[in-house]
Residue, then its C-alpha position, 0 to 999 in steps of 0.5 A: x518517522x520511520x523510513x516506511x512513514x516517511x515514504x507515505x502518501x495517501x489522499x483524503x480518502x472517503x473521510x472528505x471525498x465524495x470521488x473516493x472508494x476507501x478511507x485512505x489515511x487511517x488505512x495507510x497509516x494502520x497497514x504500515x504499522x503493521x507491515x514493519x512489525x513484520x519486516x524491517x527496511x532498510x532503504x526508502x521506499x514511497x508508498x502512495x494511496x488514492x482512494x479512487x482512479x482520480x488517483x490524486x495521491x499519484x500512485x503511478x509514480x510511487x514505489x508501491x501504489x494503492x488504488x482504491x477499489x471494490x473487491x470481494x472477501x473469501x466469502x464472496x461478499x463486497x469490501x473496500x480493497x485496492x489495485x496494487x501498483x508496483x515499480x513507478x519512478x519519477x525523474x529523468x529514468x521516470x516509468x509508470x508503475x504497472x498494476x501488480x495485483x487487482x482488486x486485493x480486499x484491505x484486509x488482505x495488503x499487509x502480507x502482500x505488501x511484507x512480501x513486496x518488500x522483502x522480494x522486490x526492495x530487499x526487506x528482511x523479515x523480523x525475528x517473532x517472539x514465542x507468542x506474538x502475532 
């Protein structure tokens, strides 16, 4: 696995949890596909995702943390989004990461998660081919 999936945590989700907000598995594993499209990394960074403040992934200890919430779209209108942790630590310098960004809608984490990376863990942004995405 890549250094990015290898860092990936993520709870069961709403998939099998009656407490959780999203879906969290498919989610993880989708948004950091598509975030190393766009960046490359080159240290380890642990994302973790929980689909409600139960917070069963930990998302408090991880590098970059992801709960599970309601937001609004840009038209006004409900959908699953996260509160976006940033800066958690375990082991003898341990620190609670503290909330980056809140309620940011689903659809909406992968450039705010590239932009994360690139300023705060020193990931560098991929060259695009003439016609990609």
């Amino acid at each position: 696995p890549s250094i990015l999936m290898r860092g990936l945590v993520a709870c069961t989700g709403n998939q099998f949890c009656g407490q959780a907000i999203i879906e969290t598995k498919a989610r993880a594993l989708k948004v950091t596909e598509e975030v190393e499209r766009h960046v490359a990394v080159t240290r380890p960074v642990r994302m973790h995702w929980t689909g409600c403040p139960n917070t069963c992934a930990q998302v408090q200890v991880a590098d970059i943390g992801f709960m599970g919430c309601m937001a609004r779209d840009e038209n006004g209108k409900p959908c699953e989004g996260a509160d976006v942790f940033l800066g958690g630590r375990i082991g003898s310098d341990s620190h609670l990461g503290d909330v980056y960004k809140k309620s940011v809608p689903c659809k909406d984490l992968v450039p705010l998660v590239v932009d994360i990376l690139v300023k705060h863990f020193g990931a560098v942004p991929r060259e695009r081919e003439e016609g990609e995405d």
